[in-house]
VMD Tcl script that draws the C-alpha trace (Angstrom):
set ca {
  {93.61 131.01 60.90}
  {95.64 127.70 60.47}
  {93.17 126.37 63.30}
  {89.77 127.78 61.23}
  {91.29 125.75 58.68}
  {91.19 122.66 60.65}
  {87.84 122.75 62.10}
  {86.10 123.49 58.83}
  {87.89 120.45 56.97}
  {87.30 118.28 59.98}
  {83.32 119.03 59.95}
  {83.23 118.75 56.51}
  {85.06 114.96 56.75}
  {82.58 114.41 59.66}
  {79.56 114.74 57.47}
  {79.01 111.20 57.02}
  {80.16 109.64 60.17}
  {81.15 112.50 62.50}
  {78.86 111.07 66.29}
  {80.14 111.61 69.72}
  {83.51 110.24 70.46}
  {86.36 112.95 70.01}
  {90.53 112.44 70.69}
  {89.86 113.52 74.49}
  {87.81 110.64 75.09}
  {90.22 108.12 73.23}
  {92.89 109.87 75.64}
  {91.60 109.55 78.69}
  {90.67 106.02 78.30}
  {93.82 104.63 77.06}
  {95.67 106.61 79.68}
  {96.70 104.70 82.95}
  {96.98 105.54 86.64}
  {100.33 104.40 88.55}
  {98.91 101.88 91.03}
  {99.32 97.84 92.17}
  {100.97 96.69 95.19}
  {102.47 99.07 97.77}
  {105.36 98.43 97.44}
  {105.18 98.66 93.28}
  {104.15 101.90 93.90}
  {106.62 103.00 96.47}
  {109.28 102.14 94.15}
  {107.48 104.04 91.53}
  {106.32 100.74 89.57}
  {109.97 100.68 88.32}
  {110.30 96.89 88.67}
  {109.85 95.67 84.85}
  {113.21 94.45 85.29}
  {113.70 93.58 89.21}
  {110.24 91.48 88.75}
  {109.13 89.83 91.75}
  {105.59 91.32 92.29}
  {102.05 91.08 90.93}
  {102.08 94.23 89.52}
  {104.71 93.40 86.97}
  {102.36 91.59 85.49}
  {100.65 94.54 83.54}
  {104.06 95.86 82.75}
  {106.56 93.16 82.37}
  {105.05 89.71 82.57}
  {108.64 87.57 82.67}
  {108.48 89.66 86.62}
  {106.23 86.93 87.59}
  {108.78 83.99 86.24}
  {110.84 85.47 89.13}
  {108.30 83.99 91.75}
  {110.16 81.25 93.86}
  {106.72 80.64 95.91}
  {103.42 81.03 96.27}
  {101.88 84.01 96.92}
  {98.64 85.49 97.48}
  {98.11 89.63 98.36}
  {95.13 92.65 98.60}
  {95.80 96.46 98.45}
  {93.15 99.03 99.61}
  {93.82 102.28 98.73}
  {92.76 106.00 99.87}
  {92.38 108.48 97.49}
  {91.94 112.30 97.48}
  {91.56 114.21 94.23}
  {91.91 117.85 93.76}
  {91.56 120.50 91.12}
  {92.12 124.38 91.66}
  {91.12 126.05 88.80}
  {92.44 129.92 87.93}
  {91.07 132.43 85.80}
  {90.19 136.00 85.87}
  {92.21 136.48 88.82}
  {90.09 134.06 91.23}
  {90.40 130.87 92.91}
  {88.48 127.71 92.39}
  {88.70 124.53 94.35}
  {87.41 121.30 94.13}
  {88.24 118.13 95.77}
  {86.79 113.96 95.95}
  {87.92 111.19 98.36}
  {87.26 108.01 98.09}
  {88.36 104.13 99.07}
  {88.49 101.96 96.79}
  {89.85 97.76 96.27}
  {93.39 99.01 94.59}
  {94.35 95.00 93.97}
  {93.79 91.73 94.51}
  {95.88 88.91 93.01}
  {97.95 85.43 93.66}
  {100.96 83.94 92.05}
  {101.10 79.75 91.61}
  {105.13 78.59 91.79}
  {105.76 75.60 89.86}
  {109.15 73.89 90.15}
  {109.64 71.91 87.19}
  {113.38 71.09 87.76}
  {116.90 71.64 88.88}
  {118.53 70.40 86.14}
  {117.08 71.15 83.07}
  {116.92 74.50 81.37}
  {113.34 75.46 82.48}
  {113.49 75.76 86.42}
  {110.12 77.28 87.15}
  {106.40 77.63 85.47}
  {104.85 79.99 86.86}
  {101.11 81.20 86.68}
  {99.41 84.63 87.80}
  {96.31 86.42 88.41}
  {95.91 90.06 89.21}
  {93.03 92.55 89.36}
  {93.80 96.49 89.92}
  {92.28 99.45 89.28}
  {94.37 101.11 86.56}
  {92.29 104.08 85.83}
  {90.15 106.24 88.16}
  {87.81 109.08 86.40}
  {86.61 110.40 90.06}
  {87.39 114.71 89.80}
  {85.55 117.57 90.24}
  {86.28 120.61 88.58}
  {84.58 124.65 88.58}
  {85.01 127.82 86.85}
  {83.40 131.06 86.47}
  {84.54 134.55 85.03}
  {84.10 137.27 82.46}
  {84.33 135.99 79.30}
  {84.30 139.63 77.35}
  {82.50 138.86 74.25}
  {83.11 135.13 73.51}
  {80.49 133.03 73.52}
  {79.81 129.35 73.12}
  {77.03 130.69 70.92}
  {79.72 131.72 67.84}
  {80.99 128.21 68.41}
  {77.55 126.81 67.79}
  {76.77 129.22 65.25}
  {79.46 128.31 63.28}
  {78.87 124.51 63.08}
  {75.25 125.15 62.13}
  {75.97 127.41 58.68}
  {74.08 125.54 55.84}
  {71.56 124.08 57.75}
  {68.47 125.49 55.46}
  {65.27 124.78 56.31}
  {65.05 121.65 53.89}
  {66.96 120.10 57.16}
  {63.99 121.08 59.78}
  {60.68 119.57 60.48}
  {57.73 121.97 60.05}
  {58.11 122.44 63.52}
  {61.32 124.85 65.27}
  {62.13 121.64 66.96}
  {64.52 119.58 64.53}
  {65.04 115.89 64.66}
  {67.19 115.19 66.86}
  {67.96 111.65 64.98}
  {68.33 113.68 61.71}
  {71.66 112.14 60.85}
  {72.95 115.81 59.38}
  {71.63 118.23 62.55}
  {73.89 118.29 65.12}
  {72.61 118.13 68.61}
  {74.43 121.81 69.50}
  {72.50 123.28 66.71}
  {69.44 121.57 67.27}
  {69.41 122.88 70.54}
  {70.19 126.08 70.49}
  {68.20 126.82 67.10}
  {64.95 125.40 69.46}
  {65.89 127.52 72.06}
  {66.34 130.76 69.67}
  {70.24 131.47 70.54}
  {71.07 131.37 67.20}
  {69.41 132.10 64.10}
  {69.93 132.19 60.07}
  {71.50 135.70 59.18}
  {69.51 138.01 56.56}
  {70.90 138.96 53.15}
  {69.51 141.40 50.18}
  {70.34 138.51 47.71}
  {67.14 137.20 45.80}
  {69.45 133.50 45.27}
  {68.88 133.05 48.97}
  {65.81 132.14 51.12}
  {62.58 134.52 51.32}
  {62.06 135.42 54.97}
  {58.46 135.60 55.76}
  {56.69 136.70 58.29}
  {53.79 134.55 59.96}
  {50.87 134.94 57.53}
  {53.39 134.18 54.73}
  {54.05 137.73 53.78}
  {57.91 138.50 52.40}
  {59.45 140.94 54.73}
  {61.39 143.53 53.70}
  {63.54 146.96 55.37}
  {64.98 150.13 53.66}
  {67.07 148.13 51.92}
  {64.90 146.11 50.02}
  {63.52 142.81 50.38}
  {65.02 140.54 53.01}
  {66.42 136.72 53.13}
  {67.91 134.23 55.19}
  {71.67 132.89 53.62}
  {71.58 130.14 56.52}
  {75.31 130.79 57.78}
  {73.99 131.19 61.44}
  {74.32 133.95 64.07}
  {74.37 134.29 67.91}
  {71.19 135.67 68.74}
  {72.03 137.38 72.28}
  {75.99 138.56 71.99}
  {75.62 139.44 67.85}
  {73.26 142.59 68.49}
  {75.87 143.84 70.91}
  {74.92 143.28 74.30}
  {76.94 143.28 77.81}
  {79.83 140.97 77.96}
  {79.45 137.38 78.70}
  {79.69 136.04 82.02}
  {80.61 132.47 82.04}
  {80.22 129.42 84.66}
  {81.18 125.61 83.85}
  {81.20 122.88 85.91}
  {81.89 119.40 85.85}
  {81.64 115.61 87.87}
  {83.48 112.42 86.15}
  {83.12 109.12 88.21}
  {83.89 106.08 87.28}
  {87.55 104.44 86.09}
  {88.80 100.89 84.38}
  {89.35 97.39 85.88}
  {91.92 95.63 84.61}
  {92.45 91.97 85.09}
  {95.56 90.35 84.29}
  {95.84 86.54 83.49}
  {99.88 85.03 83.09}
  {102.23 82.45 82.27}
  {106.00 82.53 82.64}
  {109.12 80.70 82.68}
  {112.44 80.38 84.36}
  {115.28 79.23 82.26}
  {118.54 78.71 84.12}
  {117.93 81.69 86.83}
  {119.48 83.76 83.52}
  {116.60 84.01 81.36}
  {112.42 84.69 81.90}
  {109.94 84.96 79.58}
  {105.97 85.94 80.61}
  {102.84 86.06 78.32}
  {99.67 87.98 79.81}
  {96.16 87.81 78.46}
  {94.47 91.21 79.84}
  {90.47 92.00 79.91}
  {89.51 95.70 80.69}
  {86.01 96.78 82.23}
  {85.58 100.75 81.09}
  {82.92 102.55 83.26}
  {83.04 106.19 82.99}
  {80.36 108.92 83.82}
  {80.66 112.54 82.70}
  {78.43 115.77 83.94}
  {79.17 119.15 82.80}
  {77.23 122.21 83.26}
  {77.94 125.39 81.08}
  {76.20 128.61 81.91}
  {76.16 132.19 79.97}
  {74.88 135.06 81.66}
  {74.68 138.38 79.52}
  {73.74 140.88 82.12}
  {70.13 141.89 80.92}
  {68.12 139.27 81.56}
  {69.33 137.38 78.98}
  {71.90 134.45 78.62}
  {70.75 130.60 78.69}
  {72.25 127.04 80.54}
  {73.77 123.79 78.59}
  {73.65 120.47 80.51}
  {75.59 117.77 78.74}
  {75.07 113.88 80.50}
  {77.80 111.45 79.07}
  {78.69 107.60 79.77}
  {81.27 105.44 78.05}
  {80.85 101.52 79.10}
  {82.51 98.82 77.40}
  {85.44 96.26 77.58}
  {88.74 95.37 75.71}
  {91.44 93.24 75.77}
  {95.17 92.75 74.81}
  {98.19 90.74 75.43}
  {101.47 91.52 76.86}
  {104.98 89.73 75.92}
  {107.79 90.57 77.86}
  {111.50 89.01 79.17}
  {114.06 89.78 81.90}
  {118.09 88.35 80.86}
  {120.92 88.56 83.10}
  {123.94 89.16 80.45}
  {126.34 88.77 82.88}
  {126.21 85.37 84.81}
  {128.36 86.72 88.02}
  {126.62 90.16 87.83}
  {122.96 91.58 88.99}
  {122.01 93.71 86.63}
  {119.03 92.48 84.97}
  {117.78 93.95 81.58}
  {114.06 93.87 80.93}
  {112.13 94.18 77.59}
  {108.22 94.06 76.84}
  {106.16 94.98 74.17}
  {101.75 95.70 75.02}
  {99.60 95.07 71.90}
  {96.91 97.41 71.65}
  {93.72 96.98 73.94}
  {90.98 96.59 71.82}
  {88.27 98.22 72.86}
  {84.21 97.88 72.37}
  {81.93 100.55 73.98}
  {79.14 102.63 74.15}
  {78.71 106.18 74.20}
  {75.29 107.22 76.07}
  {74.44 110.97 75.88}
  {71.49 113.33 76.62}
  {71.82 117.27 77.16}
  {69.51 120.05 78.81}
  {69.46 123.57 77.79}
  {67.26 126.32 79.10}
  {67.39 129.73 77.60}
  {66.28 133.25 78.49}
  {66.07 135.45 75.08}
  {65.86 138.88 75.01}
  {63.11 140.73 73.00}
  {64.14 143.96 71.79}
  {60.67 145.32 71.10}
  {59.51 145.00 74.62}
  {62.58 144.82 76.46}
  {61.84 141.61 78.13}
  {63.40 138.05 78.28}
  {61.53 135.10 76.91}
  {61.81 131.64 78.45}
  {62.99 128.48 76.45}
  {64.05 124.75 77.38}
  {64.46 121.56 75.05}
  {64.80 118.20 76.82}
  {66.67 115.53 74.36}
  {66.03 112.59 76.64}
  {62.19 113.93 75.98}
  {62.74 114.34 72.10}
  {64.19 111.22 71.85}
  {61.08 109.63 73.61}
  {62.47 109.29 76.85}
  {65.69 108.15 76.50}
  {68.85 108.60 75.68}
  {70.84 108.58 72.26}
  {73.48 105.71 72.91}
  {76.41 104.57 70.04}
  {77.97 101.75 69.91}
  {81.89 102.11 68.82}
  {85.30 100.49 69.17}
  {88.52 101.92 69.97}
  {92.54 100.77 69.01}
  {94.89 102.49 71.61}
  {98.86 102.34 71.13}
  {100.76 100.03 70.72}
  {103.37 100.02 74.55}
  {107.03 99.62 74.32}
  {108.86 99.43 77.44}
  {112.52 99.18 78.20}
  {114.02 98.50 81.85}
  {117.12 98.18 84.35}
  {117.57 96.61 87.42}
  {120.54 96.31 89.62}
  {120.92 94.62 93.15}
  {123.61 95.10 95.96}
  {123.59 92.29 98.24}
  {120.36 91.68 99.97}
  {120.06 95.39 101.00}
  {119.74 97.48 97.84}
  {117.59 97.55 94.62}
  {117.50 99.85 92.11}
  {115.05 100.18 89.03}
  {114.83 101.70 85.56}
  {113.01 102.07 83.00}
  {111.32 103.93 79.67}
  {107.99 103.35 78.05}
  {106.83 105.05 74.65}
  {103.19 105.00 73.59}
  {102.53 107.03 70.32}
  {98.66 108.63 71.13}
  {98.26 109.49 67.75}
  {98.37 105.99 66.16}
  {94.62 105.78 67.93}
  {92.26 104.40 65.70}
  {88.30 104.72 65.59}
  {86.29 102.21 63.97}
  {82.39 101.14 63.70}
  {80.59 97.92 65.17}
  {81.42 96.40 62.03}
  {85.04 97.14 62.44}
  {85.07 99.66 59.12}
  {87.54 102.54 59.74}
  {86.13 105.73 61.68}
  {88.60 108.08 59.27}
  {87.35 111.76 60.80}
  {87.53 110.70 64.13}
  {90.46 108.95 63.20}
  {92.33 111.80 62.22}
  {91.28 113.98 64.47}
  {93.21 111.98 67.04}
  {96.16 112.88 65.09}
  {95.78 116.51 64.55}
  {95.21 116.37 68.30}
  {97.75 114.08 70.20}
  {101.41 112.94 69.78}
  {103.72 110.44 71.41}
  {104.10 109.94 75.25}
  {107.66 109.34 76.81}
  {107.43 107.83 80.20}
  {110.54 107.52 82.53}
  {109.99 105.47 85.89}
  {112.86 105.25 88.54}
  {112.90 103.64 91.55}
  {114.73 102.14 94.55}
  {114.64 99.60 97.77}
  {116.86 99.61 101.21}
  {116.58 97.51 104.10}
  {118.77 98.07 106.87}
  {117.85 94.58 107.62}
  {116.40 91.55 106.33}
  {112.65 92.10 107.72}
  {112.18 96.65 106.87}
  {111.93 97.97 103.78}
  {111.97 101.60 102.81}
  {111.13 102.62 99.19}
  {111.43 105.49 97.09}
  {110.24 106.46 93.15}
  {109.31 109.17 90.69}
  {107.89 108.74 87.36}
  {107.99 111.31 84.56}
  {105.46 111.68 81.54}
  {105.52 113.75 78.94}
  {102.58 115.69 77.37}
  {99.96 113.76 75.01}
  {98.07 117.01 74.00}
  {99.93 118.99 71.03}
  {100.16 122.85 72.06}
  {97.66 124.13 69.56}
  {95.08 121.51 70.53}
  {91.37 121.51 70.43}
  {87.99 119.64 70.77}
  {86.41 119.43 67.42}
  {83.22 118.88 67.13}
  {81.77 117.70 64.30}
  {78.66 119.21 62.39}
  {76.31 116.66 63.06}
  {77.73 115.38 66.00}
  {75.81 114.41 69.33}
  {78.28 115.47 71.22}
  {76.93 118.71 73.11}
  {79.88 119.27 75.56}
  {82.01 121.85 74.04}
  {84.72 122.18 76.83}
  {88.57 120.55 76.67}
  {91.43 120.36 78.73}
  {95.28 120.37 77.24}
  {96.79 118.57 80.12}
  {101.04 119.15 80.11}
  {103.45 116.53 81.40}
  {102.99 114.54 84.32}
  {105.11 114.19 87.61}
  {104.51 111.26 90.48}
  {106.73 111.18 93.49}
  {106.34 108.02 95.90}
  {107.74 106.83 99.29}
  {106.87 103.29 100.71}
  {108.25 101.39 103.92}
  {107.49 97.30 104.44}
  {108.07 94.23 106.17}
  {109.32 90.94 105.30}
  {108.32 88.05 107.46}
  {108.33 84.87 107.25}
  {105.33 83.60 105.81}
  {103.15 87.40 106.28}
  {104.42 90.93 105.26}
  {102.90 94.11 104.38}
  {103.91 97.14 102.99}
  {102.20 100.66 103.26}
  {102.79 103.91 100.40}
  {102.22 107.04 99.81}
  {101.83 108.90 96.12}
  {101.51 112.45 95.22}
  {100.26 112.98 91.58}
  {100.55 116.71 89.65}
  {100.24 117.77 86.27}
  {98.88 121.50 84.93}
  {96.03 121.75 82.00}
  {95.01 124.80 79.89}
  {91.00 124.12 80.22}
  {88.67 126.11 77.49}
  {84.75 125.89 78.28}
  {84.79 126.04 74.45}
  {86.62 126.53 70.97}
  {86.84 129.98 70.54}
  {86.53 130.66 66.38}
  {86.87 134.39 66.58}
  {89.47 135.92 65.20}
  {91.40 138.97 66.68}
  {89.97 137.36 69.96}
  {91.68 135.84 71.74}
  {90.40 133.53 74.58}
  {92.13 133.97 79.16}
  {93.09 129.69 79.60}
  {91.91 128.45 83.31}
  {94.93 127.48 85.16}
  {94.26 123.78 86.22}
  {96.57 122.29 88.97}
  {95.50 119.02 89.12}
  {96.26 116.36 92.08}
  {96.23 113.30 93.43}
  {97.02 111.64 96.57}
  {97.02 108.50 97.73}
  {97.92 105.68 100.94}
  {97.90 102.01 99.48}
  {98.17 99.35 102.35}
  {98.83 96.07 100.74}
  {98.49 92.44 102.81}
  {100.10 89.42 102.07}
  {100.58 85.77 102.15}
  {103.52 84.24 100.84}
  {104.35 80.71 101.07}
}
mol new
graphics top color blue
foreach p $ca { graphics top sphere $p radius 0.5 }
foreach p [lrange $ca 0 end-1] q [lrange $ca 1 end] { graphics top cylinder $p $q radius 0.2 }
display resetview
């Protein structure tokens, strides 16, 4: 009930501004991949504090003031992504590999002196892929008698026909018809329920005469049914699947500074590329003929920036231990959401017992093409605390927390005005993310390296999460995915030469979702999650140049 509560006052605050973009989108953008250099990865990217690679440079830029030379170094990566869905007692597997440029970047050493306070100035540059999209996912199974349809149904009550054209097919740039209800209205899977109550709308028939049964005169009160499941037939048999590509470039641009081998302090300007592609395909099959398909084409493109302070401090002059603090501004983000949807139906006619056929194109509504929106998007603020400690040349050990609060997302317009439904959705929706990072380096001797690391993060998702979707939203795919906490375990070996080295790693990603093809709105029903194990593995080989 508590969640009916919630989706009704969400639609209704979504009257005036409720679109396309929805807390799992903000989500998955702002979240990042562990990747970088091997060996930042075979040590878990717990280095904030040790510093000494690129890849500190998204994390904590005073790493790069611990540069000493020049340096110059490329990371290609292999990647294999898997999902294996379960529900209804059956398997589902689905898995993407790829290669892809994991990093390039170079560091610039600048002595300034050996006397005065500031030893070193120190400029970087580093590209990396922070975010890949690329997964596959599939589902199928008895669905009893939920539907998507109810779903639908339920965001299209008081749509009377003062909101229609003369026509069945609505505008689909009506700014208070959603695209879900345009759609399946055109396609007959749902339609206004009839009353006895004069107040409400005459239903006619097609020469204009009132209709009537035994029980008087009938009318339409425009809450909405589901046309197929309502009059009680077979249970539904659902299929989904889904295709993301795509992921975020990040490029990193730094200054830092050396103060008495004691104290380093690093600024970085960053500038994000966002290109992310989304397919889903929802079937419903009903057993007689009947049931319909829902294709749903999405694409988020865009770029942000944001700026990263961050110092490393030695407390103790004769000791190692090196304590590392950094704080990430927001990245603010500019993009466009590009949609179009598909659906097909097959209605069944109870006076004939037969099926009729029905499609509606919106890329073809629209005029051919799609509906695109333009938007911008605040993620959270990054807070990051870190440890390092040294033994001799032969041992390094790393540290460190990070806390992003998901819920202080913010939405806002091309004209940078406050997005408040969307807005608070993302708080009903998501909470704060702890992230824990450890990590460590031995060489047996000066020239081999072997590396070990695990990071931990919790949940973002709040356990009684769910997509809304507002009443006149776009937006036509329904499903969602509660992802749970986060593990990464990584080993890494390297050498050390002289002027060359290279290091090689291996990481093995895992986290479990509860995914829902839709929001179920029934109550007394309860809806079977699909099981999502969802991995990732992947060999980073990084080359370098140091000098």
């Amino acid at each position: 009930m508590k969640k009916r509560i919630m989706i009704i006052a969400l639609a209704l605050l979504g009257v005036t501004g409720g679109y396309a973009q929805s807390a799992y989108d903000a989500a998955k953008i702002a979240q990042e991949d562990l990747s970088g250099t091997a060996r930042f990865v075979g040590m878990g990217g717990a280095m904030s504090a040790l510093g000494g690679d690129i890849s500190t440079i998204s994390t904590n830029p005073a790493g790069i003031g611990i540069y000493r030379s020049n340096d110059v170094m490329l990371t290609l990566g292999y990647s294999l992504t898997g999902t294996e869905a379960e529900f209804g007692g059956n398997t589902f597997e689905k898995e993407r590999a790829r290669w892809n440029l994991n990093n390039i970047g170079f560091v610039i050493a600048n002595k300034f002196s050996n006397v005065s306070p500031l030893r070193y100035v120190n400029f970087g540059f580093n590209y990396k892929k922070s975010k890949s999209f690329y997964k596959n996912m599939t589902m199928q199974g008895m669905l009893g008698s939920l539907s998507q349809t109810y779903e639908i149904a339920a965001l299209s009550d008081g749509l009377t026909p003062d909101f229609w054209e003369d026509s069945r097919y609505g505008n689909f740039e009506h700014q208070d018809i959603g695209w879900l209800s345009a759609l399946a209205y055109n396609a007959f899977l749902i339609g206004p329920s009839l009353t006895n109550d004069p107040t409400d709308y005459p239903l006619l028939d097609n020469d204009g005469n009132h209709l009537s049964d035994e029980n008087g005169l009938l009318y339409q009160d425009y809450g909405y049914y589901s046309s197929n499941v309502a009059d009680g037939y077979h249970s539904t048999y659902g299929t989904f699947r889904s295709r993301e590509r795509g992921g975020i470039d990040e490029y990193d641009f730094n200054v830092s500074f050396n103060i008495n081998d004691r104290f380093y302090l690093g600024v970085t300007f960053g500038a994000y590329d966002v290109s992310y592609d989304k397919y889903t395909f929802y079937d419903e099959d009903y057993g007689n003929g009947a049931g319909y398909f829902l294709e749903s084409f999405n694409r988020i493109n865009g770029s942000g920036f944001d700026m990263k302070i961050g110092t490393i401090f030695r407390p103790i002059e004769a000791s190692p231990l090196r304590i590392g603090l950094s704080v990430h501004t927001p990245i603010f983000y500019r993009l466009t959401y590009t949609t179009g949807a598909y659906i097909q139906s097959d209605v069944y006619m109870d006076d004939d017992q037969s099926t009729t056929g029905w499609y509606v194109d919106t890329y073809e509504q629209l005029g051919n093409r799609d509906m695109e929106y333009d938007f911008r998007l605040q993620t959270p603020w990054v807070f990051n605390g870190s440890l390092g400690y040294t033994v001799g040349n032969s041992l390094a050990l790393g540290a460190e927390y990070e806390f992003e609060n998901y819920s202080n997302m913010k939405f806002k317009d091309v004209d940078n005005y406050d997005m408040d439904p969307e807005t608070n959705e993302v708080k009903y929706t998501l909470k704060g993310v702890h992230t824990l990072r450890l990590g460590a380096e031995y060489k047996p001797i000066s020239t081999f390296a072997f590396r070990v690391g695990y990071n931990y993060s919790s949940a973002a998702y709040k356990t009684d999460a769910f997509k809304n979707i507002f009443s006149n939203s776009v937006s036509t795919d329904t499903e969602y995915s509660n992802d749970k906490s986060r593990n990464t375990f990584t080993v890494g070996i390297g050498y050390r030469g002289s002027l060359f080295y290279a290091d090689l790693a291996y990481k093995y990603d895992v986290y479990k979702s509860d995914f829902y093809p839709f929001y179920n709105n029934l109550e007394g029903v309860q809806m079977e999650a699909t099981k999502l194990t969802n991995t990732r593995s992947q060999v980073l080989l990084t080359l370098s140049c140091r000098f």
